[in-house]
Structures are given as structure tokens and as C-alpha cells.
Residue, then its C-alpha position, 0 to 999 in steps of 0.5 A: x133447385x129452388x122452386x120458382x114463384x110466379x106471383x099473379x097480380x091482375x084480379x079486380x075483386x069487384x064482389x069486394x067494391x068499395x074495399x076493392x077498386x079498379x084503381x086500388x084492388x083487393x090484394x092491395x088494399x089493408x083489409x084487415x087494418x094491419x098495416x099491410x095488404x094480401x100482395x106483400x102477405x103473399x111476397x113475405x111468404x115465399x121469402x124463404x130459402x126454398x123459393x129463388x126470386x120471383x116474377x110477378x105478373x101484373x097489368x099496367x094499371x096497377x103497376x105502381x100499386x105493385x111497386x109500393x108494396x115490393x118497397x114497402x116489404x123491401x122484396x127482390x124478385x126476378x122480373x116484373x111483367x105488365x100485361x096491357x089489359x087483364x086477359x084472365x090466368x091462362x095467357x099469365x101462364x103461358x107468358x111467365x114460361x118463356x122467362x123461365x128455364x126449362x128445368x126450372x118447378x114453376x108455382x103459380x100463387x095468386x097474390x089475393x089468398x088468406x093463409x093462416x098457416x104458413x109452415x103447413x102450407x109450405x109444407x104442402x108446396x114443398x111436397x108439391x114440387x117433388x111431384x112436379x119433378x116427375x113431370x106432373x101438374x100438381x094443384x093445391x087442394x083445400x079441405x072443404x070447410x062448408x058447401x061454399x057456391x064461390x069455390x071451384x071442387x076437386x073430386x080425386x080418386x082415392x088412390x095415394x100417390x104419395x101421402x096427402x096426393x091423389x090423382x085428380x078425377x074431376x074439376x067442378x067450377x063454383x056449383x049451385x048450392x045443391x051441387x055444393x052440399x052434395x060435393x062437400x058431403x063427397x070430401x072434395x076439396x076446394x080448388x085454391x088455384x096454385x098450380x106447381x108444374x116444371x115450365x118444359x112440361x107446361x110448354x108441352x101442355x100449352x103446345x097440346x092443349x091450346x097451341x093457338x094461345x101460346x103462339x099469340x103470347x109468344x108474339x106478345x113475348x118477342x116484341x115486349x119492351x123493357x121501361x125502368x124496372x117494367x116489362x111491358x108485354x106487347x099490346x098488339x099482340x096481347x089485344x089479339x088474346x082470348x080472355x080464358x082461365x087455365x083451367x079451362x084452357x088446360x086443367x080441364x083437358x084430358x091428362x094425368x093431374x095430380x092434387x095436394x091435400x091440405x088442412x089448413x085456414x085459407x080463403x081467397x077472400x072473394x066476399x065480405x062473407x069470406x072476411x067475416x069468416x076471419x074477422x067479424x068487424x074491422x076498423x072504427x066500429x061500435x056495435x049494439x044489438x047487431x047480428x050476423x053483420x060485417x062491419x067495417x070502417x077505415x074513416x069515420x066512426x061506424x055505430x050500428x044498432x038493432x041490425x042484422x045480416x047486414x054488409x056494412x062498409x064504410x069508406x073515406x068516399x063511399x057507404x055500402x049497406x048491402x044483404x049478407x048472402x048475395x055477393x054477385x049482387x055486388x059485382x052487377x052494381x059494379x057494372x051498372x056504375x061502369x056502364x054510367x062511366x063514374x070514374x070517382x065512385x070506381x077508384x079509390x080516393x088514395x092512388x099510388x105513383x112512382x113518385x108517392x101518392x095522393x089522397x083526394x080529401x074533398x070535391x064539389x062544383x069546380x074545386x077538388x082537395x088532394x093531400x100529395x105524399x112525395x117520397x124523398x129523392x123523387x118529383x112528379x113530371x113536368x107538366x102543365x093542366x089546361x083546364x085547371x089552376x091549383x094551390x100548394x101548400x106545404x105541410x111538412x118537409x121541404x118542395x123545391x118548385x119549377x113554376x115557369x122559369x123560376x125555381x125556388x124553395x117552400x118550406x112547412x106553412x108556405x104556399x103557391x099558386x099555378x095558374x092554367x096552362x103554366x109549366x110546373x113541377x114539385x120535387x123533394x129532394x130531402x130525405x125526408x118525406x114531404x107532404x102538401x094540399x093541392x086545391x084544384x080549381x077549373x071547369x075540369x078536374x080529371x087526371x087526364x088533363x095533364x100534358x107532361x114535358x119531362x117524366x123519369x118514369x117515362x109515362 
């Protein structure tokens, strides 16, 4: 039997803002510049013949970002599960067993890991799974490379159960500095989170451990609804679901679990201290007299000069320079900007649809600038704005237009102008991809001033 993969998908990365945002977070963001993001590194590394189809477990918000990067790596899985809100890896867990066989070898992997060395890491996973036969809860266990607060540790007793496996003696969640010294020192090693268990031992675990959640899931589960390729696990069920990790739900119980030690390259990725591990800058950037600093720019060019022990990011819409060393001063930023409700600085000037993507270019007083990416054989919803007129024009390919009850076609160089409260719809039926400027104008100009009358992709 192959091993099951069950891809979580719901971190926000806020310790990475403004890389990582709620509209586009980290393991969808390019953060290397490599054409690529962490989501589709993780899909490409299971697709192997030791690995069935897997399910992948997001949140409704970033269902579209999951849907780009599944098409962008051309990736088949079995079932795409939408939680209604992030309720942290222990509810992920439980919801994933009830669509998977009883005898089936569940892996969960986080979808937002750096790894440099697949062969050995599915080596390690392999090992795993003969574990997890026997009816044990495998995790994978990193060696430490330094005394990093970020990380959870794994003390193990010394006794091997098979090369490379010992039984787990101790969980240590992210330690104090001092902690940290002394656990490395000890050789434990780093909790990388990827759980291997057989789904009828973990229902037992749940039913054990914390039978109140599983039964709360199982309702979300019962009453989920199926929307194209979506699942939706129930919102009413799912709001009543306390926010708990796995392992404080189950890993921290008192059973027999058993660790995988592996030597390898590998980082969650978390900080921008953690980037710089892999890759000291990133992008369009030139440095002179610069020490100890990561840099990087996706947009303009970055020059940095006689600077050090800088952050140093350098986004199309934002500019962060910020002390190397203090990540969580970057996460209680991110909840300051949330308190104050500032949608723009929150997301990421490119988002993702069903049918495409936009990028904001510009924004000011009354007016916003949005390139629209509209990929062949798809179309936006019929709709109108209240609150807002915009102007289409076309930049490449060919838009057939609904603009009230006329229909026609606007080819490379042509316009047209939809003025407030008008029905209207833009769609590309080519094969070929098709690019347009829309300039909003109104008093409003936020995404939720949309009223839409026909959407194929039931939004």
C-alpha cells in the first residue's frame, strides 16, 4: 500500500510580512525567485510512486491560491478540503481521517518546509511508514544545526528501534535562548512537524485524547458540501472548534511515539533569519559595504550601502527595514496594522481568482490601476459596482464583453468604459491569454462593492 499524503495548507507566515500576506501567504509566495513557491516544491516532492494522490487541506480564503499552484505543476490529488477559518493542525488532522480508509499510512506535511534533500528525506519517510504499520505515531525529527528559539525539540531515549528511530521521550515547544543551548548541546532534535501514523490508530488516538474535538469535526465533516472541485467542511460545525495544535491536542499525551532522525538541509522557513541561512539576497539587489543583512527585491532595484544586521524587504507596495534578530517583533506589527483594519497593507498587491489574477499597479484618492490576467476559456462573473466606474483596456489577446445588453468584441489597443451600477462581464474565449488595464474611479474602491448575477465558480 502507498503512503497517503495529506498536505496542510492554512499557516499565514505573519513573522514573514510583507513577503507573506493574508491574501497570498508564504507557501504561496516565490520566495526565492525561482518561478515556483513552497505549495507546489512540497506537491512536486511526493509525486513519486511511493505516494497515492493526496488531499489537501486549505481555508477558504486561499482556495484560489491553491488552485493556481495545483495547475501551475499540472498535480492530481484526491480531495481538496476547505476549512471556513484556520483552526490551527489538531482539527486538520482529525478532518482528514474521515476521507481516508482505515488501513490506509496517513503523512501529514506542512506545505511551507524547505528541503534540500529529497532523496534522503523520502528515504526518511519511507522508514517511517514501516513504523507506522506496526501501529505507531512516527514524527520526523531534524538534527539540530544550532540552538534555534523558533523550533520545537525532540528529546528521544537512546534505545534504537530500528536504525535512525528511537522512542520519544520528551516534546520541548520553541525554548528561551538558554533552553535552546543546552537542548542542542543534549542532541535533540527539531521538531519538523510531519506526523506518519495508520488513520485507524489516530481515530483511536483522537477518540482517547481529546473525543470532544473529533466529534465536533465529525459534525463539520457530516454536513460538508461539495462546490466544483471544493470541499467545504461546515462552517457551523467548524466555528464551535477550539483553535489547538496536534501537539498539544495528542502528541503531548502520554503514549508510546516513535522519532525518525534525519540529517539533512531543512527549514520551515518561518523568519527571514531563516531565508538567510539558505540565500543571503534575493532579487534585484546590489550591496556595497553591507553586513550580515537580508536583502531582497522583487520590484525596484535595492542598493544597500555601509549597513548591517538589517532586514531589508522590498516589495511592488511596501518597504521593511527592520533589526535582524527579533522575528516576533514583526508578527506584533502585523497585529497592530490588523487592529487598524488596513486591507492594503495586509494583502499582496497580486491576488489570485478562479478565473486568472490581478495585480494592483497603482491607488491614490478615487482611482485604483489593476493589470487583469484572464486565462483562456474562463471569464469573471456577471456583476456590477455601485460605487465605482472603471476603464478597460486591452493589452494583449482578445475580450468579448457584456456591457448591459450589448455584447461585442475589444481586440489589443481598444477600450471601453463601464459606467456605476452597469451590468458587465469580460471574458476570453481564446486560447490564448488575455491581459487588460482596468482604472477604477469612485468614491469606493474595495472588492466588496461587487454584486454579482451569474459566477460559474459559485462564489
Amino acid at each position: 500500500m502507498k503512503i497517503k499524503p495529506i498536505i496542510l495548507s492554512g499557516g499565514s507566515g505573519t513573522r514573514l510580512w510583507p513577503l507573506s500576506r493574508d491574501s497570498k501567504p508564504k507557501q504561496f509566495f516565490d520566495i526565492f525567485n525561482e518561478k515556483t513557491n513552497l505549495f507546489e516544491e512540497t506537491i512536486n516532492r511526493i509525486n513519486n510512486p511511493n505516494f497515492s494522490k493526496p488531499i489537501i487541506i486549505s481555508n477558504k480564503n486561499q482556495r484560489f491560491n491553491v488552485q493556481k499552484s495545483i495547475i501551475n505543476c499540472n498535480a492530481k490529488y484526491d480531495r481538496l478540503l476547505l476549512e471556513d477559518e484556520p483552526k490551527n493542525t489538531a482539527p486538520a488532522f482529525a478532518a482528514s481521517t474521515f476521507y481516508c480508509k482505515d488501513e490506509e499510512v496517513l503523512c501529514f506535511l506542512p506545505c511551507d518546509h524547505y528541503i534540500k534533500n529529497n532523496k534522503k528525506f523520502i528515504q526518511g519517510l519511507l522508514k517511517a511508514y514501516k513504523i507506522a504499520l506496526n501501529n505507531e505515531l512516527v514524527i520526523l525529527g531534524l538534527k539540530s544545526k544550532e540552538p534555534n528559539i523558533n523550533y520545537g525539540y525532540i528529546k528521544y531515549k537512546k534505545n534504537y528501534i530500528f536504525k535512525d528511530s528511537f522512542e520519544v521521550d520528551s516534546f520541548t515547544e520553541k525554548p528561551k535562548k538558554a533552553k535552546a543551548i543546552r537542548l542542542h548541546k543534549l542532541g535533540a532534535l527539531w521538531n519538523s512537524g510531519i506526523v506518519i501514523v495508520r488513520n485507524s490508530y489516530l481515530k483511536s488516538l483522537f477518540n482517547q485524547f481529546n473525543k470532544n474535538l473529533y466529534s465536533l469535526v465529525r459534525k463539520s465533516y457530516l454536513h460538508s458540501r461539495k462546490e466544483m472541485e471544493f470541499i467545504f467542511l461546515d462552517k457551523k460545525g467548524w466555528d464551535r472548534i477550539p483553535s489547538i495544535s496536534f501537539d498539544y491536542a495528542i502528541l503531548e499525551k502520554e503514549f508510546k511515539k516513535v522519532v525518525v532522525r534525519l540529517d539533512i538541509t531543512w527549514s520551515d522557513l518561518g523568519t527571514f533569519e531563516s531565508i538567510y541561512k539558505v540565500k543571503k539576497s534575493i532579487g534585484n539587489v546590489k550591496s556595497i559595504n553591507t553586513e550580515n543583512c537580508f536583502s531582497f527585491s522583487n520590484h525596484k532595484i535595492l542598493i544597500t550601502n555601509d549597513v548591517k544586521d538589517l532586514n531589508i524587504i522590498n516589495t511592488r507596495d511596501i518597504t521593511l527595514v527592520s533589526k535582524k534578530g527579533n522575528a516576533n517583533a514583526i508578527k506584533e506589527l502585523v497585529k497592530k496594522i490588523h487592529k487598524k483594519k488596513n486591507k492594503e497593507i495586509l494583502n499582496e498587491s497580486e491576488s489570485n481568482r478562479p478565473w486568472g489574477s490581478f495585480i494592483n499597479l497603482d491607488q491614490g484618492n478615487g482611482y485604483k490601476v489593476k493589470k487583469l490576467h484572464i486565462l483562456p476559456g474562463h471569464k469573471i462573473s456577471l456583476q456590477k459596482h455601485y460605487k465605482r466606474s472603471e476603464h478597460w483596456v486591452v493589452i494583449n489577446g482578445t475580450a468579448f464583453i457584456t456591457k448591459g445588453k450589448k455584447q461585442f468584441k475589444l481586440n489589443a489597443n481598444q477600450s471601453t468604459f463601464i459606467k456605476k451600477g452597469e451590468v458587465h462581464r469580460i471574458e476570453n474565449k481564446s486560447k490564448k491569454d488575455l491581459i487588460m488595464i482596468e482604472v477604477q474611479t469612485g468614491e469606493y474602491l474595495e472588492e466588496d462593492d461587487i454584486k454579482r448575477f451569474k459566477d460559474i465558480y459559485k462564489r
